[in-house]
C-alpha angles and dihedrals in degrees: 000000000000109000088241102054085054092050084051096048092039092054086048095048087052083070097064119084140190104238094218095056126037096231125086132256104245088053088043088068094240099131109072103172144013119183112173119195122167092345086303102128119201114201113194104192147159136194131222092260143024098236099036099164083216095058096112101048094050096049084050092053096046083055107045087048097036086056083046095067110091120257085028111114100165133013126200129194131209120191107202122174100192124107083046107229119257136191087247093071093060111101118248085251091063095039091054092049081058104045097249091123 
């Protein structure tokens, strides 16, 4: 994946937001992987917890922005939950927005 194209998807994964907390998904520390071959995306990502009641709308969002971006043709999401998030994933941004800093 070209620099560029994961400038592009991360600015466009810093638009999605957990509902529960103001700060958005990519800063909270929640996408742990994208691998782009042949305008197949793979997004390995994980939530703050286990049983977010939000889980599906915000896997359907990643998808649905992440296929809008141009040279994507698929993307697939994959929900891990190990390594278990922590706080300490988040970026200080994130944890600034929060009052962790």
């Amino acid at each position: 994946m070209t620099q560029e194209l994961e400038d592009i998807l991360v600015a466009e994964l810093q638009t999605i937001y957990d509902p529960e907390i103001p700060v958005n998904i990519y800063d909270l520390g929640l996408i742990y992987n994208l691998k782009e071959e042949d305008g197949v995306l793979d997004v390995e990502m994980t939530l703050t917890a286990p049983g977010c009641p939000v889980a599906d709308s915000i896997m359907a969002e990643v998808k649905q922005k992440m296929e809008q971006v141009e040279g994507i043709k698929e993307a697939r999401i994959d929900l891990v939950f190990d390594p278990p998030w922590t706080m300490d994933m988040m970026t200080e941004e994130a944890k600034l927005e929060l009052g962790m800093l």
